[in-house]
C-alpha atoms as one frame of an Amber mdcrd trajectory, in Angstrom:
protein
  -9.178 -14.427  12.533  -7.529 -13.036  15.681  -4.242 -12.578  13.863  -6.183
  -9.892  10.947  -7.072  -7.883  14.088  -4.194  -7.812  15.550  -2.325  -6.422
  12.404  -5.043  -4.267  11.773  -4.681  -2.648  15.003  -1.378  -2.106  14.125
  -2.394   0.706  11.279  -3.873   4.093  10.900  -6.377   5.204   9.134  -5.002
   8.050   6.994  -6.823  10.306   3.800  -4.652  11.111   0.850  -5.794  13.941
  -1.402  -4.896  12.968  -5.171  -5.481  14.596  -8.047  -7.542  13.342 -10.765
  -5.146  13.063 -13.360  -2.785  10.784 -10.757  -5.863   8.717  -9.211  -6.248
   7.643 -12.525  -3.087   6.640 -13.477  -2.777   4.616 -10.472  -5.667   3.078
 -11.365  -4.390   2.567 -14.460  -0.986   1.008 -13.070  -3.282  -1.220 -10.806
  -5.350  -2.608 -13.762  -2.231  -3.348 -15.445  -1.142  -5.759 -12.590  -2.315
  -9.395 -12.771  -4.501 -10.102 -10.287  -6.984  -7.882  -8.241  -4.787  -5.516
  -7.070  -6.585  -2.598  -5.120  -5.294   0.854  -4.908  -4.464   1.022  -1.274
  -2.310  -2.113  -1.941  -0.633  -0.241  -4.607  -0.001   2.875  -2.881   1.574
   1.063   0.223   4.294  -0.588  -2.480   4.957   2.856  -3.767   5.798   4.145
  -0.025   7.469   1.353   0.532   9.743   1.683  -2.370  10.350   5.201  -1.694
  11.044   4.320   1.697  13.407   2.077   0.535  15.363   4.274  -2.022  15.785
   6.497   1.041  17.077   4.001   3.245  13.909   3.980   5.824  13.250   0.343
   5.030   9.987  -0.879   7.076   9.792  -4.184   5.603   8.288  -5.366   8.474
   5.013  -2.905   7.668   4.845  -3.892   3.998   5.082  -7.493   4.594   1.900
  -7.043   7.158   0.295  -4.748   4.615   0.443  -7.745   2.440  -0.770 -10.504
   4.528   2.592 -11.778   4.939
């Protein structure tokens, strides 16, 4: 339980303003994933992918994002 905490403590809280038409086609995207996958989750793998395709990596923070 500790170790959620910690890795919690290790984010910010941030608000994204989406439009409609885009919320929904994430949640579309999400729905089409197997599994329960929520839209924060989602969003983080898009950053991270853009991160990555610009050569900012952060592995470290998706991997905790997961629960890895």
């Amino acid at each position: 339980m500790k170790a959620a905490k910690d890795s919690r403590a290790q984010m910010e809280r941030v608000t994204v303003r989406l439009p409609d038409d885009m919320l929904a086609a994430v949640d579309a995207e999400c729905s089409r994933r197997i599994g329960n996958v929520s839209r924060n989750t989602w969003i983080l793998e898009a950053v991270q992918e853009k991160l990555s395709r610009a050569g900012g990596g952060a592995n470290k923070q998706s991997d905790a994002a997961r629960g890895s």
